[in-house]
C-alpha positions as CSV (number, residue, x, y, z in Angstrom):
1,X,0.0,0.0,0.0
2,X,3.0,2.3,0.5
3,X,4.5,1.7,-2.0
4,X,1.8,2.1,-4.5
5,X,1.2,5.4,-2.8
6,X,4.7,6.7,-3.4
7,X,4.6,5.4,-6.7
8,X,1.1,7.0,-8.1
9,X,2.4,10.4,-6.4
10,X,5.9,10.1,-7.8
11,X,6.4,7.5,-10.5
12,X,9.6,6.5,-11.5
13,X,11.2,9.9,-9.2
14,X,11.2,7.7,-6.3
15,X,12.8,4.1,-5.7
16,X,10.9,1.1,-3.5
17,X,10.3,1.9,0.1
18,X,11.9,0.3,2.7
19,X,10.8,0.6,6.4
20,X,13.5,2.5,8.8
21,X,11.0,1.4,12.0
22,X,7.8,2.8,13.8
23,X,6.8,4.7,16.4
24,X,3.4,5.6,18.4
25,X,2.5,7.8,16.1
26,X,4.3,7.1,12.6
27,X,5.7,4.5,10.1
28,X,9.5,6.0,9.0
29,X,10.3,4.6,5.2
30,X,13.8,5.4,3.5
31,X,14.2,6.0,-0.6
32,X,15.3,8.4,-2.7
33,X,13.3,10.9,-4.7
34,X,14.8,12.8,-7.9
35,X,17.9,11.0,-6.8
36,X,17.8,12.3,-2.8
37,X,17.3,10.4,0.4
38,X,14.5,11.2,1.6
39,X,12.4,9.9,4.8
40,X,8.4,9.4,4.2
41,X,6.8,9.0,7.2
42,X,2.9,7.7,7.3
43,X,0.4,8.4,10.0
44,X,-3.2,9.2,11.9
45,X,-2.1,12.9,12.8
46,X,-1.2,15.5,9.8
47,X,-1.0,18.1,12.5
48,X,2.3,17.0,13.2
49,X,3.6,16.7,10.2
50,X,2.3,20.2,9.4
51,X,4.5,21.5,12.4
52,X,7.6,20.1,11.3
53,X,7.0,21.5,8.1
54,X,6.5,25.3,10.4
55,X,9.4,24.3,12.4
56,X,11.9,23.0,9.1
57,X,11.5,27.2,8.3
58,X,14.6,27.5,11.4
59,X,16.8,25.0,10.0
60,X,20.5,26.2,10.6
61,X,24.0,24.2,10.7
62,X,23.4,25.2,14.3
63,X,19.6,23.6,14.2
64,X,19.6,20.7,12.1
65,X,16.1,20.4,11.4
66,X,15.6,17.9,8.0
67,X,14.2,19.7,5.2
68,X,10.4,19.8,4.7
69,X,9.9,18.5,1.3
70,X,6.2,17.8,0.9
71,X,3.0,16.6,3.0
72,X,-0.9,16.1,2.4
73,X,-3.4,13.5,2.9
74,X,-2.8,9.8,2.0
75,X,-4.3,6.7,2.3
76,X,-6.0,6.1,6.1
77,X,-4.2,9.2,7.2
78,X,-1.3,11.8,6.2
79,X,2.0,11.5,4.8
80,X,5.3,14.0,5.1
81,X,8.3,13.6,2.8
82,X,12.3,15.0,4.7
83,X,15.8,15.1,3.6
84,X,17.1,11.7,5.4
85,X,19.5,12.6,7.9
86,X,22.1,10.2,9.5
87,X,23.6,8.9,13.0
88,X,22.8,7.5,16.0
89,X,19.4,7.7,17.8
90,X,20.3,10.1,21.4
91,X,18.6,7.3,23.6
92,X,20.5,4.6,21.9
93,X,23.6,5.7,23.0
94,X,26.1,4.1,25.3
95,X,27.5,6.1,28.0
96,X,30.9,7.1,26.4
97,X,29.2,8.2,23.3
98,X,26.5,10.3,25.6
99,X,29.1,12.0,27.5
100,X,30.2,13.0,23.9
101,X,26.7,14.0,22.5
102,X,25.8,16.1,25.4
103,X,27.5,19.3,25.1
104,X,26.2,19.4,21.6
105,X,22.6,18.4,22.8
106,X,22.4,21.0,25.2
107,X,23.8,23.5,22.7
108,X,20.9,23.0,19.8
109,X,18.3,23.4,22.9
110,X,19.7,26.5,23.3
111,X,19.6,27.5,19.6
112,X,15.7,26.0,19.9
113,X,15.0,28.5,22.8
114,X,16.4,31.6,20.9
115,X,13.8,31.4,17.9
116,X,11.8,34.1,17.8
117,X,8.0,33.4,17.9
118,X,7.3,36.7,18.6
119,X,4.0,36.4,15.8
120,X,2.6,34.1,17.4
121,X,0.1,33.6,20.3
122,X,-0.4,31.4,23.3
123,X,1.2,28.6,25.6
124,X,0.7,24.8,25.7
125,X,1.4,22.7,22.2
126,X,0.8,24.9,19.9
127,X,-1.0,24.2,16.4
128,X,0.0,24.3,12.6
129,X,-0.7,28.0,12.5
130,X,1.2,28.7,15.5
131,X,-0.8,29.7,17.9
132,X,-1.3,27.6,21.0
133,X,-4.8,27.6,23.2
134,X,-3.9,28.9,26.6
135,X,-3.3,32.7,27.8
136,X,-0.7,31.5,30.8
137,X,2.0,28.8,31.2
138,X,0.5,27.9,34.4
139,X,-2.9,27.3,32.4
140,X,-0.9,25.0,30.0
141,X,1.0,22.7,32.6
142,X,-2.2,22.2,34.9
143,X,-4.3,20.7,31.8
144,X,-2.4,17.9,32.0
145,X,-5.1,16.6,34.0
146,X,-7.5,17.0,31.3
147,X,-8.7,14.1,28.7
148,X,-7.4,14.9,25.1
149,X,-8.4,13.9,21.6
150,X,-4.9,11.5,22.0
151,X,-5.1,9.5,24.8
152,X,-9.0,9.3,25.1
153,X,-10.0,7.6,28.6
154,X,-7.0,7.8,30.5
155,X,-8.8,8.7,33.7
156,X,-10.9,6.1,34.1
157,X,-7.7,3.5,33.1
158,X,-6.0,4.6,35.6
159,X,-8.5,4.9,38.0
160,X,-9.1,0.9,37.0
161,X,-5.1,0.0,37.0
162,X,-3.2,-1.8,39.6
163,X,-1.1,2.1,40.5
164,X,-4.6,3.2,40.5
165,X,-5.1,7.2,40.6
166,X,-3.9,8.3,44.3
167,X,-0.4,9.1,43.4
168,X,-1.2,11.1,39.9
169,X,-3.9,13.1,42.2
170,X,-1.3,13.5,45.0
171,X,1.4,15.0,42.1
172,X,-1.4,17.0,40.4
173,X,-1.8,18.8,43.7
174,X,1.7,19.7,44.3
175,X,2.2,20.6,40.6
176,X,-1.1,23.1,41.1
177,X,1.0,24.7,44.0
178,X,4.5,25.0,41.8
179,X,2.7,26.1,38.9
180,X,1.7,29.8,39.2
181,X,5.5,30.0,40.0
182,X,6.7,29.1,37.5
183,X,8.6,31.8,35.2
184,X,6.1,32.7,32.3
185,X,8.2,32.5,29.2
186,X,7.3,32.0,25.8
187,X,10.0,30.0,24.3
188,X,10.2,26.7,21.7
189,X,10.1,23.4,23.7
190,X,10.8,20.3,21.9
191,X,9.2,18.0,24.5
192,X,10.2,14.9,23.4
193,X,14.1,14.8,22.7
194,X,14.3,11.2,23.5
195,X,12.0,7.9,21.7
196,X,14.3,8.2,18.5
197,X,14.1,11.8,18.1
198,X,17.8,13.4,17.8
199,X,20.8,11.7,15.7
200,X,24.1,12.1,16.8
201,X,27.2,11.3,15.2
202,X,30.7,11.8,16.6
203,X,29.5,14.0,19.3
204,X,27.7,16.2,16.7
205,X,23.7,16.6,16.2
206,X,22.7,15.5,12.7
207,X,18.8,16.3,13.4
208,X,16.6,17.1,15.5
209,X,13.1,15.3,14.5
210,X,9.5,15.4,15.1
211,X,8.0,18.5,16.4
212,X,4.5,17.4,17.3
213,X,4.6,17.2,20.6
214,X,5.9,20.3,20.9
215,X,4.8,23.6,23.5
216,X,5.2,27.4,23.7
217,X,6.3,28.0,27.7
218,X,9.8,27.7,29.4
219,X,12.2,26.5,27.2
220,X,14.0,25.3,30.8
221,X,11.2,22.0,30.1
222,X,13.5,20.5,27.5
223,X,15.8,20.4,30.2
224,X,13.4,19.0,32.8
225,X,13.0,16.3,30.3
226,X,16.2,15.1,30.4
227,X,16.5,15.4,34.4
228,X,13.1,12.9,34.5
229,X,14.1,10.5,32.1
230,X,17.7,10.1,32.6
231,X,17.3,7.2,35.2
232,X,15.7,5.3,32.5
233,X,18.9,4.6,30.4
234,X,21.3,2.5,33.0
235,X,24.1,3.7,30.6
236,X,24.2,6.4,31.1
237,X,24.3,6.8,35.3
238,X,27.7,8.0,35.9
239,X,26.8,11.4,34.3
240,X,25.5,13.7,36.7
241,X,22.7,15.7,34.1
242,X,21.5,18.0,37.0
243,X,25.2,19.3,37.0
244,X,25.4,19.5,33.1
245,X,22.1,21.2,32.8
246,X,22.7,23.6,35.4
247,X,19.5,24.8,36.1
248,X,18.4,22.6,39.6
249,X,15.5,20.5,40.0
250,X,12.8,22.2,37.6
251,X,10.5,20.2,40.2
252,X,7.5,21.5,38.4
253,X,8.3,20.7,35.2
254,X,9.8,17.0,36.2
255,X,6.1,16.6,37.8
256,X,4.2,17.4,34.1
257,X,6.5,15.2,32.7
258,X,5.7,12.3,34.9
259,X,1.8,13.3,35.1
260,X,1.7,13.4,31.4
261,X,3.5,9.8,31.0
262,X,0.9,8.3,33.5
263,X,-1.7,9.3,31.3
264,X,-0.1,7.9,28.6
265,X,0.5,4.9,29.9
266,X,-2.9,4.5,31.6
267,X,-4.1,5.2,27.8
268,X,-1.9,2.2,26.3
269,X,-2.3,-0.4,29.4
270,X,1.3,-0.2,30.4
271,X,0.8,-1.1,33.5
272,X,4.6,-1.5,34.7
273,X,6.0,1.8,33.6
274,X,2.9,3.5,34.9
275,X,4.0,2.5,38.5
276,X,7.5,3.4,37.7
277,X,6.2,6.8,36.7
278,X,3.7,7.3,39.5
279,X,6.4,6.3,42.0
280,X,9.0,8.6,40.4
281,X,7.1,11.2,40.4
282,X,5.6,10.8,43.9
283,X,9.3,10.7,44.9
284,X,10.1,14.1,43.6
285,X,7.3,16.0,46.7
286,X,8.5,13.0,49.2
């Protein structure tokens, strides 16, 4: 079915398909097109596609965002067509290699928190136009709480699960506290640097991919990201990230994070990471 997509759109400009992996979200395929390598991903949500396309705009040796070549509908969802970059996924790296990749990591976030969105509106992930649905920061981290179009019936999951939802309640209320707190900048954030998102190669960034989860707020979040998931990659527990990062707990932040991965994991019946995530985060206030 791929195939015969790519080849009624592009005819004999594009070679066979040939699948790179899949995520939660996407199917990644590698070819060339008018003699390029390209990446086509297929998927359920065109919005996301649709913001890398916005974000592929600040591409920069300093950024290396892949070039946005073409999008639209396709069969049972969207497609998006990229320059195919190369490397090593981030979260795939051993702990030699991360040492090496970290300076350079922390370098494109803060090339990510310079870009100027200045015509734009809003905090919270923000849509294909570029405006985002919530008139404080605060606003956007407390709706973690709230049901979304992505991970429909979470609550009651949870509510139903072995962790049950005491300890995501018990977090929600200290993040309610932090929030208002909470410097209200208006800055890119990635939000999801690891799950195969940023190639490396020889302690350089290659690209930085997939921009749909991505938020208007305190660009200090991408770090928070890194400080939460960090214990999950054994490899890499010699480095101390709260001293590379520099910027201290970002408790409120770290509690989003884990809120937002119980509600994932509530949604997909992950029941053993969503009591590693409930009792992480219930370690954080404890």
């Amino acid at each position: 079915m791929i195939e015969g997509f790519l080849r009624r759109r592009y005819g004999d400009r594009a070679t066979p398909p040939v699948l790179l992996g899949a995520g939660e979200w996407s199917a990644a395929y590698a070819l060339t097109l008018d003699g390029r390598e390209v990446v086509a991903r297929f998927g359920q949500h065109g919005e996301d596609y649709a913001k890398d396309r916005r974000m592929a705009r600040h591409r920069s040796t300093s950024l290396p965002i892949p070039e946005f070549l073409d999008s639209g509908p396709a069969e049972d969802g969207y497609f998006a067509i990229t320059r195919r970059a190369h490397g090593d996924f981030l979260d795939e790296l051993d702990g030699d290699a991360m040492r090496r990749a970290l300076p350079a990591t922390l370098a494109v976030l803060d090339e990510v928190r310079k870009i100027d969105i200045s015509d734009t509106t809003g905090y919270g992930s923000w849509r294909p136009d570029g405006n985002a649905p919530f008139a404080t920061w605060a606003e956007a981290l407390l709706d973690v709480v709230t049901e979304n179009d992505r991970t429909p019936g979470w609550r009651a999951k949870l509510e139903a699960s072995p962790t049950g939802a005491g300890p995501f309640d018990e977090a929600a209320a200290a993040l309610r506290e932090l929030a208002e707190d909470c410097p209200d900048r208006r800055q890119i954030i990635h939000g999801d640097l690891l799950y195969r998102n940023v190639l490396t190669r020889d302690g350089a960034i290659t690209a930085v991919l997939d921009w749909g989860n991505s938020l208007y707020g305190d660009a200090d979040y991408d770090l928070a990201w890194l400080l939460y998931w960090w214990p999950w990659y054994p490899a890499w527990r010699d480095i101390d990230i709260a001293a590379a990062t520099g910027r201290g707990p970002l408790l409120a932040y770290q509690l989003h994070i884990g809120l937002d991965a119980q509600t994932y994991c509530a949604h997909t019946g992950r029941w053993d990471d969503l009591a590693r995530n409930a009792a992480q985060t219930l370690a954080l206030i404890t």
